[in-house]
C-alpha positions in Angstrom: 5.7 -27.8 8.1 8.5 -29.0 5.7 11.4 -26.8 4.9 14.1 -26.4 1.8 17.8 -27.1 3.4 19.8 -25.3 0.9 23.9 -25.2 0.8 24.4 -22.5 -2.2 27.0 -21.9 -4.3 27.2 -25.0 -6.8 26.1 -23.8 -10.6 23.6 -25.9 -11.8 24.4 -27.6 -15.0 22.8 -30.6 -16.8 19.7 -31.0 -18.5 15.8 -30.8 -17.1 12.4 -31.6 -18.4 9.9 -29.4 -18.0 6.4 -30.4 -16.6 2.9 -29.9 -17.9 1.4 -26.5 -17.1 -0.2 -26.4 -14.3 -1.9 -23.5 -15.6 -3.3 -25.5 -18.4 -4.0 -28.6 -16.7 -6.7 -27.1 -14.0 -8.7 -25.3 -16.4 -9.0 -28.5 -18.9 -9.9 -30.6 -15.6 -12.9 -28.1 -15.2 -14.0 -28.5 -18.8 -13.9 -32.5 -18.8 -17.3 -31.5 -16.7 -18.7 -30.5 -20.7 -18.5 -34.0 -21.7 -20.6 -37.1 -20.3 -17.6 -38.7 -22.9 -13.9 -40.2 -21.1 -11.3 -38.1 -21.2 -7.5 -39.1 -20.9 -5.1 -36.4 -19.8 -1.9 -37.4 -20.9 1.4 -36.6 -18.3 -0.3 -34.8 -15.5 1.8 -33.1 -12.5 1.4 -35.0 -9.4 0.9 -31.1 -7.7 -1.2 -30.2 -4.5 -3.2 -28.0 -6.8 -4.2 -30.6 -9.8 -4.5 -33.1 -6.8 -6.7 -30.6 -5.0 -9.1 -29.9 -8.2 -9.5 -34.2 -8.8 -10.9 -34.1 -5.0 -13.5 -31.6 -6.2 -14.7 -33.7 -9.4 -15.1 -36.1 -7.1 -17.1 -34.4 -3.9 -19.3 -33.3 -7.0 -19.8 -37.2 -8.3 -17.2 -37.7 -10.8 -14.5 -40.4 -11.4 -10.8 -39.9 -11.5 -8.5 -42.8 -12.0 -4.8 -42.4 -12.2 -2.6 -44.8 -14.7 0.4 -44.1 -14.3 1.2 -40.2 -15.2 -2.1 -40.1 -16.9 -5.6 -39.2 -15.1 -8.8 -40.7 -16.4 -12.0 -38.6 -16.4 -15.3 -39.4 -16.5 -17.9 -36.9 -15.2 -21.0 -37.8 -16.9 -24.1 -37.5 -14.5 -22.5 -35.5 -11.6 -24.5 -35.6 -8.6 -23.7 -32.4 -6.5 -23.6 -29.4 -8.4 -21.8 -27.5 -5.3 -18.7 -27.4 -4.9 -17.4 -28.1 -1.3 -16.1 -24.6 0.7 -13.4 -27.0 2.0 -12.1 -27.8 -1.2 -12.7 -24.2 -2.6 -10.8 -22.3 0.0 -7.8 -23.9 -0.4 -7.3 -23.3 -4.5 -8.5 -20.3 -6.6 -8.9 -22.5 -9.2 -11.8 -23.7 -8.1 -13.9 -21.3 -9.7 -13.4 -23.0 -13.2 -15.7 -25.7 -12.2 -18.4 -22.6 -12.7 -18.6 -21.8 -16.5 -18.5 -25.4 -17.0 -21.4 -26.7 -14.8 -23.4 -23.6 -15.6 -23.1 -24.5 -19.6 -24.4 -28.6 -18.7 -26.4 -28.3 -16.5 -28.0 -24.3 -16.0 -27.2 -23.9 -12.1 -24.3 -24.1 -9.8 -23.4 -23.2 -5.9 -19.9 -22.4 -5.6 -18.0 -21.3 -2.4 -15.8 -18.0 -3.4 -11.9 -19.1 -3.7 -9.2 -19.0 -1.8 -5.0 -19.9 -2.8 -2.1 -17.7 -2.3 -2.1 -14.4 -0.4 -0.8 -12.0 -3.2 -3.4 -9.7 -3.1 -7.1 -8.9 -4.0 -8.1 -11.3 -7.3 -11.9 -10.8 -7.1 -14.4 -12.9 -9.5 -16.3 -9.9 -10.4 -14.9 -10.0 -14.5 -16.0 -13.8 -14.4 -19.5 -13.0 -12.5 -19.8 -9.5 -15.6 -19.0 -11.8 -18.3 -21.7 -14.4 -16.9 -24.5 -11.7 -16.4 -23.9 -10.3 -19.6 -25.0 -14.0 -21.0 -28.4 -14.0 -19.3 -27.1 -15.8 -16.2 -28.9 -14.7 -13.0 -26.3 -14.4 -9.7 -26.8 -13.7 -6.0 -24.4 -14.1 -3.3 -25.0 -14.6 -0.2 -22.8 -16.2 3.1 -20.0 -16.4 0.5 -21.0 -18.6 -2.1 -22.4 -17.5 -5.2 -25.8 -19.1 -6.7 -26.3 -18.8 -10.3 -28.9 -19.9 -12.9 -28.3 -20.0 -16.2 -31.9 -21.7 -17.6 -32.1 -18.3 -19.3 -28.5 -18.5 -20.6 -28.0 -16.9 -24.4 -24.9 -16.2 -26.5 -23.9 -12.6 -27.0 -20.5 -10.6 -26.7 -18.8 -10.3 -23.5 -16.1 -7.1 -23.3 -14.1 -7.2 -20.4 -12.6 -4.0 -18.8 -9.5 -6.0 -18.0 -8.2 -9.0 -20.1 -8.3 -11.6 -17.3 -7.4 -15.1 -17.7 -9.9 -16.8 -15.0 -12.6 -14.9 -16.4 -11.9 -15.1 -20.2 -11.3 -19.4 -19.9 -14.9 -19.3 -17.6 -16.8 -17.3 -20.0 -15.5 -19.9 -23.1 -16.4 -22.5 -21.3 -20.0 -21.5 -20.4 -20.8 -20.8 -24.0 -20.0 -23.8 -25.6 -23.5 -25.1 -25.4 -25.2 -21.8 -26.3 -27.1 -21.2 -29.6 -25.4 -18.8 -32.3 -22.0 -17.3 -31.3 -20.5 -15.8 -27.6 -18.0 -12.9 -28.7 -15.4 -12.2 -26.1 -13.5 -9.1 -26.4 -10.7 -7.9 -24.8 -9.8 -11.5 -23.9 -6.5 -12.6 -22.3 -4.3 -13.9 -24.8 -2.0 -16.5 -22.7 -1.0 -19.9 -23.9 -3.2 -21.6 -21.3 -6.2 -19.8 -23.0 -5.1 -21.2 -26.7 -4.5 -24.7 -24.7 -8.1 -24.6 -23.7 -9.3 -23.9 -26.2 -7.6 -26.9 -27.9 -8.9 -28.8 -25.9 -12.3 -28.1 -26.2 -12.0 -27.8 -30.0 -10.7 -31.7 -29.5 -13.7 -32.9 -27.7 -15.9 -31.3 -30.8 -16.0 -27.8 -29.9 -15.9 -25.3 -31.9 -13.9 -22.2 -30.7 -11.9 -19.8 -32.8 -9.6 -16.4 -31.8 -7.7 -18.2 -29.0 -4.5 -16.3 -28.5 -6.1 -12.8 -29.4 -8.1 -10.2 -27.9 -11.4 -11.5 -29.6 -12.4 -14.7 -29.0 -15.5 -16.2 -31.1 -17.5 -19.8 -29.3 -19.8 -21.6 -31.6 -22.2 -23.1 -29.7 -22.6 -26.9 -30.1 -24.8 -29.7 -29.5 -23.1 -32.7 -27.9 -19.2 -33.0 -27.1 -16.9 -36.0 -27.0 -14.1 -37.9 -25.3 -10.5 -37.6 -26.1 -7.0 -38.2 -24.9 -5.3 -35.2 -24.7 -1.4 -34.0 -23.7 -1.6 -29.9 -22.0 1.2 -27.7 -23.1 4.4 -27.5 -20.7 5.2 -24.9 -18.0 6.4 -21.9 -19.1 6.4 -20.6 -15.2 8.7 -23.6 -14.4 11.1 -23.1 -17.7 11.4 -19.9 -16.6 12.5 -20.6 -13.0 14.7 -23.4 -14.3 16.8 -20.6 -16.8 16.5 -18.0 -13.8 18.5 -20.8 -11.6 20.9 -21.4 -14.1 21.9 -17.8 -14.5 21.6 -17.2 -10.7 24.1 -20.0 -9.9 26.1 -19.3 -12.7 25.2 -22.5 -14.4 24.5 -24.3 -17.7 21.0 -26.2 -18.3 19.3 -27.3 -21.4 15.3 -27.6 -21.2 13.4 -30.3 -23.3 9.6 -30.0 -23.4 10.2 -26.1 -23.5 8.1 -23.6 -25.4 10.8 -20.2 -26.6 8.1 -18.1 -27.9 5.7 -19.0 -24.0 8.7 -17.1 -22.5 10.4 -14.4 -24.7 9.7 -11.6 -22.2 11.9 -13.8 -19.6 14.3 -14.8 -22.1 15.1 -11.0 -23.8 15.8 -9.8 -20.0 17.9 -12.7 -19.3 19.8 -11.9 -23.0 20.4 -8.1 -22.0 21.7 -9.3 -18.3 24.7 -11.6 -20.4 23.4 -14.6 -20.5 24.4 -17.3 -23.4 20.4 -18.3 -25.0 19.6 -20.6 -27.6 17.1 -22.7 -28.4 15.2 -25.0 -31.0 11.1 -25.7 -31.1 10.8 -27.6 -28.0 14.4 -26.8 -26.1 16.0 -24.0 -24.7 19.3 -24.0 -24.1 21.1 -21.0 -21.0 24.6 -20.6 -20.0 25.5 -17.3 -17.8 29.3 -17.8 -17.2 29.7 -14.7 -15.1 28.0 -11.9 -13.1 24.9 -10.8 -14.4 24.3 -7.6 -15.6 21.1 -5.9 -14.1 17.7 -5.0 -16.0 17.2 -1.4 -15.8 13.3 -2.2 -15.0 10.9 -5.1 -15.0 7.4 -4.5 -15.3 5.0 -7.5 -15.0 2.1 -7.3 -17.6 -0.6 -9.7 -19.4 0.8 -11.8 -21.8 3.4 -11.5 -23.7 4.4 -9.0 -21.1 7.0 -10.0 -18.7 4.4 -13.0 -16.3 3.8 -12.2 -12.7 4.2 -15.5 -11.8 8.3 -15.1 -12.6 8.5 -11.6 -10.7 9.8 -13.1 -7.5 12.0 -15.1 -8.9 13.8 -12.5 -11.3 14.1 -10.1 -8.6 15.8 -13.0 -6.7 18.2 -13.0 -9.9 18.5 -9.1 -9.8 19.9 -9.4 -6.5 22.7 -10.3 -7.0 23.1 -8.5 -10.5 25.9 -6.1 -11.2 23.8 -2.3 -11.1 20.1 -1.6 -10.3 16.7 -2.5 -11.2 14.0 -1.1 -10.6 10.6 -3.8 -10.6 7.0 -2.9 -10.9 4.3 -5.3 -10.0 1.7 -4.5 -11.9 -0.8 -7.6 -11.4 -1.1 -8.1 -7.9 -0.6 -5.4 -4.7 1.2 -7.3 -2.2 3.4 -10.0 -4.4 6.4 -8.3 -2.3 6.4 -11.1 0.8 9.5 -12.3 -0.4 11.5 -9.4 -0.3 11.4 -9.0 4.0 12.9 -12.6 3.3 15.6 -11.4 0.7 16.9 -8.9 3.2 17.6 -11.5 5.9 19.7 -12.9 3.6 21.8 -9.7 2.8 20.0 -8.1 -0.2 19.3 -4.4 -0.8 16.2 -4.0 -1.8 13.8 -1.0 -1.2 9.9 -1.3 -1.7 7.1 0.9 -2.0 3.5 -0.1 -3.1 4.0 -1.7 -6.3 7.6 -0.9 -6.8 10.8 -2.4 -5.5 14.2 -0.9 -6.1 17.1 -3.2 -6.1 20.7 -2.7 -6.2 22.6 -5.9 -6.5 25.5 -7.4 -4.0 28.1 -9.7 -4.9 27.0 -12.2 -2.6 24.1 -13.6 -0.5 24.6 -15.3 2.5 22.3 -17.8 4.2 19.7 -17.2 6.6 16.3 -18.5 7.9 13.6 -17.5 5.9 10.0 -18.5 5.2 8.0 -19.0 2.1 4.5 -16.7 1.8 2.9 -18.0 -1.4 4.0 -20.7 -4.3 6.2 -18.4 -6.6 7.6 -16.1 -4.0 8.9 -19.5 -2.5 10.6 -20.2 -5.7 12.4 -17.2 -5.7 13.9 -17.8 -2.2 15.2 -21.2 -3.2 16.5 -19.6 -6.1 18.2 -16.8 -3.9 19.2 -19.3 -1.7 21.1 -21.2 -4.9 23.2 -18.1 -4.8 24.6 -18.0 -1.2 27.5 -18.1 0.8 26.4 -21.1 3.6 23.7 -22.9 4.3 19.5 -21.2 4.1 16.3 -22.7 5.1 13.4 -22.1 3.6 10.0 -22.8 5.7 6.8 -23.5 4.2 8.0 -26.2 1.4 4.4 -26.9 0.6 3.3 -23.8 -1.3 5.7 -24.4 -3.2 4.9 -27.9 -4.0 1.7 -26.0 -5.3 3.2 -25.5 -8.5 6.5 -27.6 -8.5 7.0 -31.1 -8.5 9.5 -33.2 -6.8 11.1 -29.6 -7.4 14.5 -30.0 -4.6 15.2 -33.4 -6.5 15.0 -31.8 -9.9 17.1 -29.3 -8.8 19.6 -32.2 -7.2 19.8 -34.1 -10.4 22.0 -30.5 -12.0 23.8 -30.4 -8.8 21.9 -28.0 -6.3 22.6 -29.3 -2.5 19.5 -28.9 -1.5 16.9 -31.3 0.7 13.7 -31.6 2.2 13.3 -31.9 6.3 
């Protein structure tokens, strides 16, 4: 397994692009299933997950052809309708490829998903939703048969606004006569990108970005060329190192209002913010001040995915915070890891107490999952001497090319 070599210490400053979402680009892979049309996605990460999903298109019969940055789609007459357990253990995503398949072509065998260990994320929202659309479900050896011949628009509520579940249920209803209601739908970016998206290939989907989404069914859909929206997880991490390391980075390709939670915290710790409508700008020129509590919620609550890194940044904050993972049970692996490196932090269930040192110092430590990685290489940005980080590949799940990016703003860091 790969590691992060790290030498901390150096502020980061310098300017960085920020990649497509991730989180965007595997659900709009699933929905080019909806088409029998091409369909161009314009600047897609070169990520073990989006890399992992192509391989399922094409175990199921599609084609996938990279130009460039670019991936070309075409999925018209797919000739396996299961999606390989293989594939599907190794990427939680993979349960996208359900609503879509269901909604062109009434059945689909999927293998239940796998990903990170951060806790329990069952599909039982996404299977609700599905029932409560006429679609008939069993499971059995763990993969989940459904048959949606006897599929019908009607209005969805779910008891908790999920983000899987809400992008499945849009996608399965885009075919269905008369209008799919969802209610209490998750309201994240990557939902209103979707539902672009779809809307661009001749869907017609309205309410993305509130708590009641309305799907329209059609008849036929098209082909497009189409750009995702960037990586509000990544900007986030980028202005997270820039404070950490007492740096100064400007973001291009970077979305204020996809990370306002993160960027009022970083405000109130003393940071220097700024930005315009696709850059943000952070300078932190001394010690940050600590958030008096950080509580991870649905959007536009403060994002799980940037917990582990922000409590990397508390750290070393001047006073205490107290963090409250509210998403996921165990997204704490990272903090056994913090300690080795001279933190003080104190967990219990889904609450970490941390009271900030001056300094970290390097250690040995090993990655658990993609963003509880990020937040070690962010603590180890931080450090007195030199830190390994083991397990470079989850975090490659998310970031790309992610110790050179860091490089080109002066991080001495490198891959072995």
């Amino acid at each position: 397994m790969e590691s992060f070599v790290i030498n901390g210490g150096k502020p980061l400053v310098g300017t960085l692009e920020v990649d497509t979402a991730k989180n965007a680009v595997l659900p709009i892979i699933a929905a080019t299933i909806l088409t029998d049309e091409e369909v161009v996605l314009v600047d897609v990460p070169k990520i073990i997950d989006v890399e992992k999903m192509l391989q399922i298109l094409l175990a199921m019969g599609g084609n996938v052809v990279y130009s460039g940055r670019n991936v070309i789609i075409k999925t018209k007459g797919l000739s396996n309708l299961e999606i390989p357990s293989l594939l599907a253990k190794d990427i939680r995503s993979s349960i996208f490829m359900l609503g879509p398949l269901l909604a062109k072509y009434k059945k689909a065998r999927v293998a239940y998903p796998g990903g990170c260990d951060i806790g329990s994320r069952p599909i039982d929202l996404h299977l609700s939703g599905l029932r409560d659309l006429n679609v008939e479900i069993s499971e059995d050896y763990g993969f989940i048969d459904c048959d949606a011949n006897n599929m019908k628009s009607g209005v969805v509520h779910l008891d908790f606004p999920s983000v899987g579940a809400t992008e499945n249920i849009m996608m399965s209803a885009v075919f269905l006569k008369g209008e799919t209601t969802i209610l209490n739908a998750a309201k994240e970016p990557e939902i209103v990108d979707l539902a672009n998206f779809i809307n661009s290939i001749g869907g017609k989907i309205r309410g993305a970005g509130t708590s009641s989404i309305v799907i329209e069914g059609v008849e036929t859909l098209s082909g497009t060329t189409y750009k995702p929206i960037s990586d509000r997880i990544i900007a986030g991490t980028y202005l997270i190192a820039a404070a950490i390391t007492k740096g100064k980075l400007c973001l291009t390709n970077a979305n204020y209002q996809d990370v306002y939670a993160l960027l009022n915290k970083l405000r109130n710790a003393g940071c220097l913010i700024d930005y315009t409508e696709d850059t943000i700008s952070i300078e932190c020129s001394k010690r940050p001040i600590a958030c008096a509590s950080i509580e991870t919620q649905p959007y536009p609550g403060f994002p799980t995915d940037l917990q582990a890194q922000m409590l990397a940044l508390e750290t070393i904050s001047d006073g205490i915070c107290v963090v409250t993972e509210n998403m996921f049970e165990t997204r704490f692996k990272h903090v056994p890891e913090l300690l080795k490196m001279g933190a003080k932090v104190t967990t219990k269930d889904r609450m970490a107490i941390v009271r900030g040192v001056n300094r970290l110092h390097g250690a040995e430590v090993v990655a658990h999952d993609l963003r509880g990685g990020a937040g070690l290489v962010l603590a180890a940005l931080a450090t007195e001497g030199k830190t390994i980080v083991q397990n470079a590949h989850y975090v490659d799940r998310g970031y790309e090319n992610f110790e050179l990016r860091l490089q080109s703003v002066g991080a001495d860091i490198k891959r072995c």
